[in-house]
N, CA, C and O atoms as CSV, one atom per row, in Angstrom:
chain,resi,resn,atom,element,x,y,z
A,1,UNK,N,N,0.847,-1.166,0.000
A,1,UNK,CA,C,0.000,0.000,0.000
A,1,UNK,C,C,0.889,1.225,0.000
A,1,UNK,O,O,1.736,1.488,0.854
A,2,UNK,N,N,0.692,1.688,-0.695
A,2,UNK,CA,C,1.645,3.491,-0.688
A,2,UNK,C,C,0.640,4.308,-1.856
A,2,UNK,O,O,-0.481,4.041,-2.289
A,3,UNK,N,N,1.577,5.391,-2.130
A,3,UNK,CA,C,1.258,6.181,-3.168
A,3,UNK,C,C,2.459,6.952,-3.854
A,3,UNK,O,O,3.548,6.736,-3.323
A,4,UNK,N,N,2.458,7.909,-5.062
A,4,UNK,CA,C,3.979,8.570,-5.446
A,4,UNK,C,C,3.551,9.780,-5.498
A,4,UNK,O,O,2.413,10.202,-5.699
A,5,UNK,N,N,4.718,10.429,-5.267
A,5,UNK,CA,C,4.768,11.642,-4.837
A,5,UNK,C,C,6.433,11.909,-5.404
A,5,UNK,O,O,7.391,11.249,-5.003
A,6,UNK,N,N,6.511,13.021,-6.410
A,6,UNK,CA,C,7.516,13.354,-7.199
A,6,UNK,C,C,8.524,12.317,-7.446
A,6,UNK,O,O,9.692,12.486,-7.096
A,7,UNK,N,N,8.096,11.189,-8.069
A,7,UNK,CA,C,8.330,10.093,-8.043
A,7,UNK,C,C,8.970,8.954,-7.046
A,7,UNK,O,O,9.330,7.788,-7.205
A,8,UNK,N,N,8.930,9.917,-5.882
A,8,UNK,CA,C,9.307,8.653,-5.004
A,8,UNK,C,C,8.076,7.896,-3.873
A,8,UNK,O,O,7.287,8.426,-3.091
A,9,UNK,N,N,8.290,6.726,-4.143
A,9,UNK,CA,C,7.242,6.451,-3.336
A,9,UNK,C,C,6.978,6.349,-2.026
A,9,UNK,O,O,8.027,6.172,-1.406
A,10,UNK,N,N,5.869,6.390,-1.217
A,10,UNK,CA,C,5.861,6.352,-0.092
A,10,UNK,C,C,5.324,5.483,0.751
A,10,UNK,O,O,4.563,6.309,1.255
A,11,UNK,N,N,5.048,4.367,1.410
A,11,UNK,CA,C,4.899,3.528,1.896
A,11,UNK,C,C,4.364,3.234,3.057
A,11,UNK,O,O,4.935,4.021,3.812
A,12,UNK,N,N,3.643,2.615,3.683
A,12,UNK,CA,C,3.020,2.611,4.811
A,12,UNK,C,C,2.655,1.567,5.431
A,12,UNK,O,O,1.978,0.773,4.779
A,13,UNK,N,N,2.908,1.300,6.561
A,13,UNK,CA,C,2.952,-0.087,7.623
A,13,UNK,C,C,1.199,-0.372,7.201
A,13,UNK,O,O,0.366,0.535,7.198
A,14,UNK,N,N,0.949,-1.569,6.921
A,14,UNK,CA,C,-0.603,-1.653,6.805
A,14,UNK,C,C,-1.549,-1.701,7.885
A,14,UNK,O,O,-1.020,-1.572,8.989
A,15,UNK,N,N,-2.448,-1.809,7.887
A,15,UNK,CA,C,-3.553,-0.944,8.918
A,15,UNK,C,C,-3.010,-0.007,10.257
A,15,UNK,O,O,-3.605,-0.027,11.335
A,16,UNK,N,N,-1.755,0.830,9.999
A,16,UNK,CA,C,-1.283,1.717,11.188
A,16,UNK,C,C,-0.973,2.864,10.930
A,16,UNK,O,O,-1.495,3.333,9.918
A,17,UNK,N,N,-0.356,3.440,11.444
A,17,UNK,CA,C,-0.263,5.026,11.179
A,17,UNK,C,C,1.423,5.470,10.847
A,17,UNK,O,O,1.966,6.571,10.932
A,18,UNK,N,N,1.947,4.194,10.460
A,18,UNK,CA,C,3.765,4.258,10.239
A,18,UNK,C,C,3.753,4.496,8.952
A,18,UNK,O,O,2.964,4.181,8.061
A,19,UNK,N,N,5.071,5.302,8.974
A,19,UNK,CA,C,5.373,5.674,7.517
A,19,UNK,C,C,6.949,4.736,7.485
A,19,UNK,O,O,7.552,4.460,8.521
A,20,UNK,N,N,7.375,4.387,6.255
A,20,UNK,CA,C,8.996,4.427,6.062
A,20,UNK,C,C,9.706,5.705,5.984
A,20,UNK,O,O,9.324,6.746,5.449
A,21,UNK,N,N,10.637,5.498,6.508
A,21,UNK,CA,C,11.615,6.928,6.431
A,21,UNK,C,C,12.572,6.689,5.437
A,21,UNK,O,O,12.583,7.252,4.342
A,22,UNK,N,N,13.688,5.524,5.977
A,22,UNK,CA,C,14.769,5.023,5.397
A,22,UNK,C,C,15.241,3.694,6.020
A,22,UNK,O,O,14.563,2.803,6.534
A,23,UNK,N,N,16.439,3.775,5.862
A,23,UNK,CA,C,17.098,2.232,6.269
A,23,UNK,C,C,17.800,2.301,7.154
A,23,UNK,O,O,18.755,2.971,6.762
A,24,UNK,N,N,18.022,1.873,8.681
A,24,UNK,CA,C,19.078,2.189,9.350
A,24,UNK,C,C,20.078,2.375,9.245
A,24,UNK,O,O,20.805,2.827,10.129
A,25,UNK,N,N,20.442,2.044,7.998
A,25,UNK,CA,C,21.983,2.414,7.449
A,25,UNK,C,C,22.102,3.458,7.130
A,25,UNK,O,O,23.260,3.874,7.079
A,26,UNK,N,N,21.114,4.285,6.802
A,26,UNK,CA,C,21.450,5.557,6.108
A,26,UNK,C,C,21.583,6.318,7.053
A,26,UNK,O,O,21.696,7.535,6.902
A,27,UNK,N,N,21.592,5.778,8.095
A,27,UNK,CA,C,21.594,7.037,9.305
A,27,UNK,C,C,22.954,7.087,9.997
A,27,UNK,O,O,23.241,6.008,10.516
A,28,UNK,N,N,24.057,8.246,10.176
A,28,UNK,CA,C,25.142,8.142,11.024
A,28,UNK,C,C,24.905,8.138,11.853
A,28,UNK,O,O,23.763,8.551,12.053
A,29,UNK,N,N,25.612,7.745,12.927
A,29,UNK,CA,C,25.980,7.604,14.316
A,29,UNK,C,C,26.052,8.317,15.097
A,29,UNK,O,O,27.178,8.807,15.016
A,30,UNK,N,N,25.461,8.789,15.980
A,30,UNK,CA,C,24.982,10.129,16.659
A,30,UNK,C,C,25.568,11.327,16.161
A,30,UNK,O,O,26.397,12.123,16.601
A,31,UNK,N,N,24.684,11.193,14.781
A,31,UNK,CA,C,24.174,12.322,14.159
A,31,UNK,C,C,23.014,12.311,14.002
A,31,UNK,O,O,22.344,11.279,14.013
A,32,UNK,N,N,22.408,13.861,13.763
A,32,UNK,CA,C,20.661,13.861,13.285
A,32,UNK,C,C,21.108,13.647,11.532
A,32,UNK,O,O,22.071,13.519,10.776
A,33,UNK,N,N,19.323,13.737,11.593
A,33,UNK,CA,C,18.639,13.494,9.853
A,33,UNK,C,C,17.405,14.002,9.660
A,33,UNK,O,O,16.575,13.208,10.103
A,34,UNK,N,N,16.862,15.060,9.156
A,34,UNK,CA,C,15.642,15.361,8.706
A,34,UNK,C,C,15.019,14.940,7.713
A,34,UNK,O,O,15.397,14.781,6.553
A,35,UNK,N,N,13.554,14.672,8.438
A,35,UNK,CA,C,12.770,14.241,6.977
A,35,UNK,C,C,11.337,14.619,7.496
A,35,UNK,O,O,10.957,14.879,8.637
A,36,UNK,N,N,10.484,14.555,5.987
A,36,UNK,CA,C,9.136,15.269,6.323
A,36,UNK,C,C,8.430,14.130,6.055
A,36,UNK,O,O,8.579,13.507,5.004
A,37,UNK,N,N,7.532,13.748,7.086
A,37,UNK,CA,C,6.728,12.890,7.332
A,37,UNK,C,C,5.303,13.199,6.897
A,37,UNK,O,O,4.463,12.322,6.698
A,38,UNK,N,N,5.058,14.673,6.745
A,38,UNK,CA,C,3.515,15.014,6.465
A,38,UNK,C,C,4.131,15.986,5.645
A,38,UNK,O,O,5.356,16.097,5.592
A,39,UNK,N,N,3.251,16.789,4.919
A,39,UNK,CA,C,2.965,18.220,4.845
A,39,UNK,C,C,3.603,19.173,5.627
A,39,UNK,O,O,4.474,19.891,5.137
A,40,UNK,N,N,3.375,19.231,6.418
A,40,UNK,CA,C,3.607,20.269,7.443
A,40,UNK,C,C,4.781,19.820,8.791
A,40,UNK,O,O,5.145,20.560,9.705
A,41,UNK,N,N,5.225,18.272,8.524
A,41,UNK,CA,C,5.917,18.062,9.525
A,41,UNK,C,C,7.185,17.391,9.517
A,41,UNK,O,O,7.283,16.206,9.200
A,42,UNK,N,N,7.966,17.964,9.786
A,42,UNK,CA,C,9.877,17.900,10.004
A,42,UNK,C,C,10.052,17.202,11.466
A,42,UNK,O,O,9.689,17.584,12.579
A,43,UNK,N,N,10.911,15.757,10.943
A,43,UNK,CA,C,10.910,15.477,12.007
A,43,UNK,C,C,12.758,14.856,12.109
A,43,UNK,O,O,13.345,14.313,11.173
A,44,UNK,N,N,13.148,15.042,13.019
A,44,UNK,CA,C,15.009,14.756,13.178
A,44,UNK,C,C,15.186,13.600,13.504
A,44,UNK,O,O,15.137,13.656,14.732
A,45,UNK,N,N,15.396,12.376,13.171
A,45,UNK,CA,C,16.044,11.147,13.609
A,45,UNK,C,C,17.454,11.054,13.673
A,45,UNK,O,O,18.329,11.393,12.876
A,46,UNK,N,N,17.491,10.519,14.795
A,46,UNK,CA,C,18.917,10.321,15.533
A,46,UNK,C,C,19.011,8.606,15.946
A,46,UNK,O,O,18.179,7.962,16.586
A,47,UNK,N,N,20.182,8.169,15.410
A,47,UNK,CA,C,21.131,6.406,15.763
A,47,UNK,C,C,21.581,6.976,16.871
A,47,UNK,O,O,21.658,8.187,17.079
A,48,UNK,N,N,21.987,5.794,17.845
A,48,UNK,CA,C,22.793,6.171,18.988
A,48,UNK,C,C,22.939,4.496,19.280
A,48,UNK,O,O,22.246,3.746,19.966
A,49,UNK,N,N,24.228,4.234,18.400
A,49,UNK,CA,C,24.727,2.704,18.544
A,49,UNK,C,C,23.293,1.857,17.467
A,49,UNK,O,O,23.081,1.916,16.256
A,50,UNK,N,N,22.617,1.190,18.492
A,50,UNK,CA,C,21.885,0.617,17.735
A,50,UNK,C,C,20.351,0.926,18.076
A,50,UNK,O,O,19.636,-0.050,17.846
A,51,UNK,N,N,19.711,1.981,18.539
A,51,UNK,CA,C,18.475,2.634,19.313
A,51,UNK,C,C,18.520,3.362,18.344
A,51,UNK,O,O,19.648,3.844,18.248
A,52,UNK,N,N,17.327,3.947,16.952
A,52,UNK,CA,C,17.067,5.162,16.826
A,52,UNK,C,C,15.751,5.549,17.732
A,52,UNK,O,O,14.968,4.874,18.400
A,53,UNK,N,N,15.899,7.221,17.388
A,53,UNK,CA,C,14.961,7.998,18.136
A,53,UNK,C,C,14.650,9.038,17.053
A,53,UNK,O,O,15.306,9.290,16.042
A,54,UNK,N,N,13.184,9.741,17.606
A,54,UNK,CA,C,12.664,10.755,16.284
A,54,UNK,C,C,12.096,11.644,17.037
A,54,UNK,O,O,11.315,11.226,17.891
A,55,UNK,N,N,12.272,12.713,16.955
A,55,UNK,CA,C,11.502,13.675,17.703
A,55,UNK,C,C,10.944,15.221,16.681
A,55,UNK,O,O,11.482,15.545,15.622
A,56,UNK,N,N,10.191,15.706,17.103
A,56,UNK,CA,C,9.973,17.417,16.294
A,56,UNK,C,C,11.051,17.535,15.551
A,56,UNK,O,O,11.901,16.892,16.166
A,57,UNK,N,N,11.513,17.950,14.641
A,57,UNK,CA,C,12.687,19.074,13.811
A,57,UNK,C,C,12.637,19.956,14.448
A,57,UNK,O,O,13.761,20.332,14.779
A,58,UNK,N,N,11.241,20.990,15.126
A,58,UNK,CA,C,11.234,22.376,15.161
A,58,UNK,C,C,11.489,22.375,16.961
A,58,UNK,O,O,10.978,21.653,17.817
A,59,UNK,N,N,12.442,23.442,17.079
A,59,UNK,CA,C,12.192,24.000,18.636
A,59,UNK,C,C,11.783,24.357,18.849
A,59,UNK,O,O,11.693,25.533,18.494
A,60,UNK,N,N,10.779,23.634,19.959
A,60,UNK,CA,C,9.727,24.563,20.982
A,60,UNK,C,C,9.707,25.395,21.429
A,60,UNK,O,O,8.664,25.877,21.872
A,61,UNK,N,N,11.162,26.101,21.545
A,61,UNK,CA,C,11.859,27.805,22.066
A,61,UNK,C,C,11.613,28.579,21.647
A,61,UNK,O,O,11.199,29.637,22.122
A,62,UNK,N,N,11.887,28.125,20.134
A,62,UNK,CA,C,11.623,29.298,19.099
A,62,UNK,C,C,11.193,29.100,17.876
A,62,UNK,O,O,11.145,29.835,16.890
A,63,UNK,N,N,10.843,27.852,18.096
A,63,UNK,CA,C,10.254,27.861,16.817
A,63,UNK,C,C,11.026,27.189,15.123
A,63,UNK,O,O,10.561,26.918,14.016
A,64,UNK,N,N,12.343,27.154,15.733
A,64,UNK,CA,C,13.538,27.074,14.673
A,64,UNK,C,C,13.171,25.482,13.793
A,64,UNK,O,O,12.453,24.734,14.457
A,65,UNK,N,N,13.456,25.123,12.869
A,65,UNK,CA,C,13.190,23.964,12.416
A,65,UNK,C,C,14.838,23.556,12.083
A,65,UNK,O,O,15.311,23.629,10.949
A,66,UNK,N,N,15.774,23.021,13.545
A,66,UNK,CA,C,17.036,23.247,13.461
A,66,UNK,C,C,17.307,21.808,14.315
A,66,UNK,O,O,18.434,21.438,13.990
A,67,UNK,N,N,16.858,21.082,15.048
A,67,UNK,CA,C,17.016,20.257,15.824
A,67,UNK,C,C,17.638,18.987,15.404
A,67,UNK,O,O,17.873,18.137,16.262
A,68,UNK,N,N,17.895,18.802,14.307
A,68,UNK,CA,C,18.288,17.902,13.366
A,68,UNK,C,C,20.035,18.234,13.555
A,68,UNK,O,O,20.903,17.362,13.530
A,69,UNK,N,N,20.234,19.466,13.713
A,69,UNK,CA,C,21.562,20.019,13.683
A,69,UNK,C,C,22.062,20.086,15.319
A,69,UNK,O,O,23.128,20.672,15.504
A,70,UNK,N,N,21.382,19.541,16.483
A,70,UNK,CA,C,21.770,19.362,17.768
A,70,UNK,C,C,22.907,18.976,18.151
A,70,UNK,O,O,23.691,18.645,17.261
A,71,UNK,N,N,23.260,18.911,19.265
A,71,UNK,CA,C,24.308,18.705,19.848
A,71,UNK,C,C,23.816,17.438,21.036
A,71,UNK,O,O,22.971,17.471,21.930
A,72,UNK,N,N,24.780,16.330,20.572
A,72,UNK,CA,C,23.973,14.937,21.153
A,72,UNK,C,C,24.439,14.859,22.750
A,72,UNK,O,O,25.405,15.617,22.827
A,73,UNK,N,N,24.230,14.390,23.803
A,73,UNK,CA,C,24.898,14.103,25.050
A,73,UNK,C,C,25.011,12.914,25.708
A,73,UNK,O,O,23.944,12.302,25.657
A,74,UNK,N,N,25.781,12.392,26.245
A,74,UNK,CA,C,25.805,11.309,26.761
A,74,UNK,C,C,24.470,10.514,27.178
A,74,UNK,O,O,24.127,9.366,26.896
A,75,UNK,N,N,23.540,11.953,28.292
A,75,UNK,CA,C,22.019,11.371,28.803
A,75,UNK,C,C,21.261,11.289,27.817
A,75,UNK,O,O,20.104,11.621,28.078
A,76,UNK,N,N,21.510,10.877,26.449
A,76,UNK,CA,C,20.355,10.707,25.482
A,76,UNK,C,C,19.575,12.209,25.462
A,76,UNK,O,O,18.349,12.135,25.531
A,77,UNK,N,N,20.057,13.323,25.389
A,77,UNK,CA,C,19.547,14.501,25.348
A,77,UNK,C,C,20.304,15.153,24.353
A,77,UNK,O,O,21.498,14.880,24.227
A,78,UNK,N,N,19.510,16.342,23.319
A,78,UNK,CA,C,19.862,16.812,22.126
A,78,UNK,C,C,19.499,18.282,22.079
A,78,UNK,O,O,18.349,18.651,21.839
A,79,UNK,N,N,20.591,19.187,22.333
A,79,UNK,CA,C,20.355,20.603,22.795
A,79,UNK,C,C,20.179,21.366,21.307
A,79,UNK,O,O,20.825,21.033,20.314
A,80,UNK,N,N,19.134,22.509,21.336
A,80,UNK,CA,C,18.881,23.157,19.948
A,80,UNK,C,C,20.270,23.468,19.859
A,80,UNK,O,O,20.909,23.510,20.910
A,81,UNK,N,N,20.985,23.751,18.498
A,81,UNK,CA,C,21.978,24.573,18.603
A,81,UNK,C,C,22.001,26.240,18.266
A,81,UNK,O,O,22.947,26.992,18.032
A,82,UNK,N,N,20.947,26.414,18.325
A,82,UNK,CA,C,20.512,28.073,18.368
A,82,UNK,C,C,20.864,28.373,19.819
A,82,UNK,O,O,21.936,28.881,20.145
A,83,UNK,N,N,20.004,28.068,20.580
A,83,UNK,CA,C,20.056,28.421,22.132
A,83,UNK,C,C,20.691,27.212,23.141
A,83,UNK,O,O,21.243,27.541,24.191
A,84,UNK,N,N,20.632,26.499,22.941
A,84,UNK,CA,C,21.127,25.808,24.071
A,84,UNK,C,C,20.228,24.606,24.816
A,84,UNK,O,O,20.646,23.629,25.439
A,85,UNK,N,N,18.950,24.984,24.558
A,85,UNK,CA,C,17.831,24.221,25.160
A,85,UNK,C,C,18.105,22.756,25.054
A,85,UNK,O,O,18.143,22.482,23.855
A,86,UNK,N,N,18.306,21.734,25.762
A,86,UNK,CA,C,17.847,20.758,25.809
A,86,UNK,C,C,16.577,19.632,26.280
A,86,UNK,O,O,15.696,19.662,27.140
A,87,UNK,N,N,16.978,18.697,25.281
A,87,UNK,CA,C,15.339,17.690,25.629
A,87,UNK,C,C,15.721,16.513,25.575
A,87,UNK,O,O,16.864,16.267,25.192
A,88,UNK,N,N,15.021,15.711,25.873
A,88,UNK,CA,C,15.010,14.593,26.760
A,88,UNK,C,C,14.827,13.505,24.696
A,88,UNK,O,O,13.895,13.788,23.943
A,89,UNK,N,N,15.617,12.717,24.416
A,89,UNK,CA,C,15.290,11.652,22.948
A,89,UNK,C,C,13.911,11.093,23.356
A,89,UNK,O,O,12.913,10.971,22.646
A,90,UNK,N,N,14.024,10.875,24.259
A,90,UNK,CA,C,13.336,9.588,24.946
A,90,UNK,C,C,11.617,9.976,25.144
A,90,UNK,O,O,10.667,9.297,24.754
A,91,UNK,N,N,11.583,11.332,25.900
A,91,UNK,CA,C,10.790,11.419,26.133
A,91,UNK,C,C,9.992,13.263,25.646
A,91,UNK,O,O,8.866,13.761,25.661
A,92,UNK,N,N,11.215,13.656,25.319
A,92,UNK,CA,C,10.849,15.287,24.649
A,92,UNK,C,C,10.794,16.229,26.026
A,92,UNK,O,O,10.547,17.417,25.824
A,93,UNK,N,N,11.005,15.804,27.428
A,93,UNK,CA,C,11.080,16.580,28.186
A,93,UNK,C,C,12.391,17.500,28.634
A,93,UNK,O,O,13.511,17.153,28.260
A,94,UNK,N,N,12.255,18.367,29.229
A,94,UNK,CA,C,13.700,19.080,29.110
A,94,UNK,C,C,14.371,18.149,30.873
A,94,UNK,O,O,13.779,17.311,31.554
A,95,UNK,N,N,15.836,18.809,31.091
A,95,UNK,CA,C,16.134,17.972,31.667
A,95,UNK,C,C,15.682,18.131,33.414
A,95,UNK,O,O,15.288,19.261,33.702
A,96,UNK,N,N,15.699,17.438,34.202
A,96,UNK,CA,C,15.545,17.886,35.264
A,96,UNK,C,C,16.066,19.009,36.748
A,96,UNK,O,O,15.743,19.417,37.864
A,97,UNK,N,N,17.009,19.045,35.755
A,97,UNK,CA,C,17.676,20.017,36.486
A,97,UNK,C,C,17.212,21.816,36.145
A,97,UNK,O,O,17.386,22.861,36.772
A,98,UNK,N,N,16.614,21.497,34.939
A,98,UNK,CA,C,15.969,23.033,34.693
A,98,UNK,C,C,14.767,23.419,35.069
A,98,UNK,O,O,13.829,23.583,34.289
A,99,UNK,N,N,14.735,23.544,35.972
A,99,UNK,CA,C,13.121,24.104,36.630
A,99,UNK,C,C,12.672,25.056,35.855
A,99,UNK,O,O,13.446,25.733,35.178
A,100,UNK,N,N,11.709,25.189,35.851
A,100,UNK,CA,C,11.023,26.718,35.287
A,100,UNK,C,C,10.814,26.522,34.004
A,100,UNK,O,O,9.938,27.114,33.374
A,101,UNK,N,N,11.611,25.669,33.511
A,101,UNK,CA,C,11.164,25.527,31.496
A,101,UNK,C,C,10.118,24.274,31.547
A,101,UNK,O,O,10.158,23.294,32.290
A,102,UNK,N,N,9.155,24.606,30.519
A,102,UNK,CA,C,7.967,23.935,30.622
A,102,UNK,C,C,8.007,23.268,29.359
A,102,UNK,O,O,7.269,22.285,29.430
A,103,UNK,N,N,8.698,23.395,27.908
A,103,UNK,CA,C,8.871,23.352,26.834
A,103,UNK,C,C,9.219,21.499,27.101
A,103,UNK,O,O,9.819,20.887,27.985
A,104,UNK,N,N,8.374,21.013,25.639
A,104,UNK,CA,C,8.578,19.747,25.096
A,104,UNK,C,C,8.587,19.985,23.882
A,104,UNK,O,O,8.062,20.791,23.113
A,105,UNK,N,N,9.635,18.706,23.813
A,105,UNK,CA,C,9.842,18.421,22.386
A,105,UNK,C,C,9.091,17.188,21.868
A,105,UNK,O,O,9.183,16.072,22.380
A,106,UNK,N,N,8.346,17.497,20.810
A,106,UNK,CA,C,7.425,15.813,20.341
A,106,UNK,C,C,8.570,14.784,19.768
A,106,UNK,O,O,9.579,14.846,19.065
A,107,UNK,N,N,7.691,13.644,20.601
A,107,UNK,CA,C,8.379,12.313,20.111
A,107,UNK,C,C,7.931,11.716,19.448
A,107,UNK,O,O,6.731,11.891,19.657
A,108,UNK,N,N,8.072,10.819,18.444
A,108,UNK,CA,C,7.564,10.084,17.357
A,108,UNK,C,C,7.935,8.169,18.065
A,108,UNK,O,O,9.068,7.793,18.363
A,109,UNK,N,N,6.908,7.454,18.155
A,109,UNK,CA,C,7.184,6.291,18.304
A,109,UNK,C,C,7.749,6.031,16.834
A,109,UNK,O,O,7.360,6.606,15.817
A,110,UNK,N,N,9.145,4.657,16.951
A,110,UNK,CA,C,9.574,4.479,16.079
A,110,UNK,C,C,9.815,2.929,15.979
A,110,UNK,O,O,10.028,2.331,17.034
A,111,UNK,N,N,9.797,2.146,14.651
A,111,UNK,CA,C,9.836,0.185,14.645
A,111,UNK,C,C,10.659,0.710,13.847
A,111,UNK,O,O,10.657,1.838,13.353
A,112,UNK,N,N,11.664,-0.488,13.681
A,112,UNK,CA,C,11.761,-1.431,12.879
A,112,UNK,C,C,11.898,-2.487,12.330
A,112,UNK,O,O,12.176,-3.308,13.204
A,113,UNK,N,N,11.853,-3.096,11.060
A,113,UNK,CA,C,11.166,-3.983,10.189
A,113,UNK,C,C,12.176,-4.057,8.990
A,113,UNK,O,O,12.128,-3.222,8.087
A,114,UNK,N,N,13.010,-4.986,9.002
A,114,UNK,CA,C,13.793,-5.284,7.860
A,114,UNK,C,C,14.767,-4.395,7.574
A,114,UNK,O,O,14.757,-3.726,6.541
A,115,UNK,N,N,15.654,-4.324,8.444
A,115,UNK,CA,C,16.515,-2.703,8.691
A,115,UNK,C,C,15.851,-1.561,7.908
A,115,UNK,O,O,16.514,-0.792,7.212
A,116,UNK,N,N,14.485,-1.475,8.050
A,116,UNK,CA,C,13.436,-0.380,7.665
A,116,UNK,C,C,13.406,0.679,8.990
A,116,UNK,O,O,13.047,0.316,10.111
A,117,UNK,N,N,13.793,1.882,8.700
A,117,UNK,CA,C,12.814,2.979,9.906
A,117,UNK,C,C,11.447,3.060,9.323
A,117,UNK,O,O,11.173,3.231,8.136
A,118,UNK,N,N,10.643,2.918,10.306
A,118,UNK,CA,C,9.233,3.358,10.506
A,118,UNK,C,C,8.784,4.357,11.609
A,118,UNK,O,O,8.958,4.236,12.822
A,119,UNK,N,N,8.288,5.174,11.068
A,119,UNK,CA,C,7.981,6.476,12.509
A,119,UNK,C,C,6.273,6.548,11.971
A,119,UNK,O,O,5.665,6.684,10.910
A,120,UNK,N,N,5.984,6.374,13.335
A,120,UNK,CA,C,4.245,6.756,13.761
A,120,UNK,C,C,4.215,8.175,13.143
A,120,UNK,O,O,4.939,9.139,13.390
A,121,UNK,N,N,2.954,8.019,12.079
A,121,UNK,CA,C,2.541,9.632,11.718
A,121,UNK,C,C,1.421,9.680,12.565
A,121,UNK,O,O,0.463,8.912,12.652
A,122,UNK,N,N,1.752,10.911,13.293
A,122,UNK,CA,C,0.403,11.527,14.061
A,122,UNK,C,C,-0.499,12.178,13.350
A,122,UNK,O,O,0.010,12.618,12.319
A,123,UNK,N,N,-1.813,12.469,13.478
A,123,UNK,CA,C,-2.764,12.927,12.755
A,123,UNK,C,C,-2.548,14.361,14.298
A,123,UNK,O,O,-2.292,14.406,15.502
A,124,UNK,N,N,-2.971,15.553,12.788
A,124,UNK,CA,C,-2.857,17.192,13.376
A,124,UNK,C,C,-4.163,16.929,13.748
A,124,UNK,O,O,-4.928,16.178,13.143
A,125,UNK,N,N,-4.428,17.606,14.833
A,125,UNK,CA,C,-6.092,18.709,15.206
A,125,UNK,C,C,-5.933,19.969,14.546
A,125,UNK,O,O,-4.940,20.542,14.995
A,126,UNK,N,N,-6.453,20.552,13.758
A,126,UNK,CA,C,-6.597,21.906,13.195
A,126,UNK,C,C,-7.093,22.440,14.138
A,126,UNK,O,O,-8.098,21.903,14.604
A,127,UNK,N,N,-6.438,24.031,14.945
A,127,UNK,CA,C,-6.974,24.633,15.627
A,127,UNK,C,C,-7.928,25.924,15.307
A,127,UNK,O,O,-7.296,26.940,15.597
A,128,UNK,N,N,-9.004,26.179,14.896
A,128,UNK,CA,C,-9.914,27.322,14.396
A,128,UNK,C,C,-10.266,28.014,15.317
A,128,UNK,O,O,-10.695,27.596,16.392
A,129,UNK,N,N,-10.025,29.914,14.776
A,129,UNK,CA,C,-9.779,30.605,15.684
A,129,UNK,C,C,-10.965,31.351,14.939
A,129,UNK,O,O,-11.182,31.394,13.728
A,130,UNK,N,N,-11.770,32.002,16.119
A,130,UNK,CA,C,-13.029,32.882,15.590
A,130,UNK,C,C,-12.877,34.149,16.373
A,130,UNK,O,O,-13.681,35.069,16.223
């Protein structure tokens, strides 16, 4: 089941909400990777040995669609490199030691399937403003 889109195709876990991204191979080693999963949505996957993780592209700080370009840390945490902010791979929360910041970063559940990445596409709520 898929469909094409500027000739590449796109693919989809059957009856779920996973998309293919790529192949675990294509991904370096704690480095990010951007890719657009929807329309409207950038999302950064990061390897770390043999665990990937996927979270927002965009910072919750500011908005930046830069997170792909982070700075990785030992605690599985990936600081914007605009500001400094860090968040949690795991869970999109910032770390515990920063009180007062309320900011998350979205996480994407992620399988894989035949050294396939698959990341959960979330369905948007459109928010209408009157």
């Amino acid at each position: 089941m898929g469909y094409k889109t500027e000739s590449k195709e796109i693919t989809f876990m059957s009856e779920t909400n996973f998309k293919k991204i790529c192949k675990v191979s294509d991904l370096p080693n704690r480095r990010g990777r951007k890719f657009t999963i929807a329309e409207d949505t950038d999302i950064a996957i990061f390897r770390i040995a043999e665990k990937i993780y996927a979270v927002s592209n965009v910072c919750p700080h500011n908005q930046s669609n830069v997170m792909n370009e982070g700075y990785l840390d030992e605690s599985l945490f990936v600081a914007c490199p605009i500001h400094g902010w860090q968040f949690s791979l795991e869970t999109g929360k910032v770390p515990p030691e920063c009180k007062g910041l309320s900011a998350t970063l979205e996480t994407y559940e992620v399988k894989i399937e035949n050294d396939e990445v698959w990341i959960e596409v979330k369905e948007k709520k459109k928010k209408w403003f009157f």
